[in-house]
Phi, psi and omega in degrees: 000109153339158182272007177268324167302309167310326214250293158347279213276323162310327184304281232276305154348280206271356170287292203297005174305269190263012123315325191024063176087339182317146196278172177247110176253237203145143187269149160304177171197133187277133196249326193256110169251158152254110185251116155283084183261168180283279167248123191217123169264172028245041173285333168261189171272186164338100138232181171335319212279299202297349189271313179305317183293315228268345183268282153354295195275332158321316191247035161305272181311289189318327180302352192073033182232148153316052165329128150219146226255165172188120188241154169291187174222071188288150197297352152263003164289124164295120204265348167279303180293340154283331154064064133275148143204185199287137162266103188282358167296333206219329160306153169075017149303141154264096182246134179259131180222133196036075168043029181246148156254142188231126169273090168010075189245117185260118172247188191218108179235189176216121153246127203309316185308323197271306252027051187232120226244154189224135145268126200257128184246136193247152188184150166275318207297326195241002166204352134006050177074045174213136207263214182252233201284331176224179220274148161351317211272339173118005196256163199258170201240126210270318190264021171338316185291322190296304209293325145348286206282318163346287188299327197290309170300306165316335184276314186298302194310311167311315170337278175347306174287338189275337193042043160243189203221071171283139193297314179241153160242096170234124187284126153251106192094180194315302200307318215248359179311310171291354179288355196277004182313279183329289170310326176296313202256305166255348175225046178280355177205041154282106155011279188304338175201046150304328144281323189309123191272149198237123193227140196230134169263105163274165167239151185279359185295341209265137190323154148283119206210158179234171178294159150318142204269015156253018176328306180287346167273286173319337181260340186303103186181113199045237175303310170322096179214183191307306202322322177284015156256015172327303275223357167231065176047234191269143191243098173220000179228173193302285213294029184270355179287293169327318203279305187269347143288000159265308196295337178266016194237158191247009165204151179227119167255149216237144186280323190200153168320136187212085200298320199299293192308287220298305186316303137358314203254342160286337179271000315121316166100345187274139176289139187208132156227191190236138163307144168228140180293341201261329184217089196279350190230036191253286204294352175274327152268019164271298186301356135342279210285324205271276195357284181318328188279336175293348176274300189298339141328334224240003205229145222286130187262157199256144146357276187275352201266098126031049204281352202178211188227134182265146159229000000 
């Protein structure tokens, strides 16, 4: 026998050692995402969030994974120069929010350099020649919560019509805050995202404001209602909507070191990382991927299925 040989069946010797029978396993990896951002340029201007989105979900996407990207269509995005236009196929949906109708409008544009197509959710009542929370003048926007839940449902719904199934959700900012609500409380056993694990980003921008005195009519929509926020006290002011999209969401990623945030989302129980700027599509998609592999964990096993390789 060689010394190579020799060298070979020692390897093998002391590996099946310390397998000792064991699987060698591998993690999933989540493929389909969905992103609710607030804001992305280059339709809006410069900030954190919209500068992070416009990076972050390309080089997402560069991951070999499936991507769709669904933004509000605040009333100054320019819609010739940017060449949205409407999918009527997916447009004239009626959504009722505190006993009001809202219409749907969906549109579509891409940006080509990223190769990432964006849907844009639309209304006259809530976004029409209307800026994001406040007004030209510098003043907060009195229905902020309706147009949140507005965006948040318009986006689901559409998922739906589109038939597709994202593995991940991750909501970004005030505006998407209610969708992990939503997901949890109402459209936990819709097709489309009856697996889906939920990732919520807050931003630190929003006024100080206290809710609205129909808060509780605006959250109200099937199963969904406040009684299932007992459990984070009083909810009284906009920026507890940060608040209740980290508690419904199962993992939380922060745009920049945030002590307020972190400490928040460990006392909450949730796995929380930081964006590193240098490699902006790293730590969200490791929390991507473990997330996902615990749903694909979770699921009831086959005979013959395999988690890894034995030896």
């Amino acid at each position: 026998m060689t010394k190579t040989q020799d060298a070979v069946n020692c390897f093998f010797i002391i590996f099946s050692y310390l397998c000792n029978g064991c699987y060698i396993t591998y993690m999933e990896k989540a493929k389909k995402i969905l992103f609710l951002t607030q804001e992305i340029e280059p339709y809006v201007n410069e900030t954190t969030l919209s500068s992070i989105s416009r990076n972050l979900i390309p080089a997402v996407q560069e991951t070999g994974r499936e991507v769709r990207t669904f933004t509000p269509k605040w009333g100054h995005i320019n819609e010739r120069r940017n060449q949205l236009h409407e999918v009527i196929r997916l447009s004239g949906m009626n959504l009722i929010i505190d006993d009001t109708d809202h219409q749907l409008i969906i549109k579509v544009a891409s940006i080509n350099a990223a190769r990432i197509q964006v849907y844009f959710i639309d209304n006259d009542d809530f976004m029409k020649n209307r800026l994001m929370l406040l007004d030209d003048k510098g003043k907060l926007y009195k229905d902020n919560v309706e147009r949140a839940m507005f965006f948040a449902r318009g986006s689901l719904e559409t998922v739906k019509k589109l038939r597709w199934t994202p593995e991940i959700v991750h909501c970004q900012g005030f505006m998407s805050s209610l969708a992990p609500y939503l997901l949890k409380l109402a459209y936990y056993d819709e097709p489309s995202f009856r697996e889906s694990k939920i990732i919520y980003t807050p931003t630190t921008d929003i006024p100080e404001a206290p809710l609205p005195k129909n808060f509780e009519g605006i959250l109200s929509y099937r199963e969904a209602n406040k009684s299932a926020l007992t459990t984070l006290g009083g909810l009284s002011q906009l920026e507890d909507l940060n608040r209740i999209g980290m508690f419904m969401s199962d993992g939380v990623v922060l745009n920049e070191p945030n002590d307020h945030y972190m400490r928040m989302a460990r006392e909450m129980g949730k796995p929380v990382v930081v964006i590193d700027k240098e490699n902006i599509a790293s730590a969200p998609s490791d929390l991507y991927d473990r997330l996902w592999d615990e749903v694909v964990r979770s699921r009831p096993k086959e005979e013959d299925d395999d988690e890894g390789f034995l030896f």
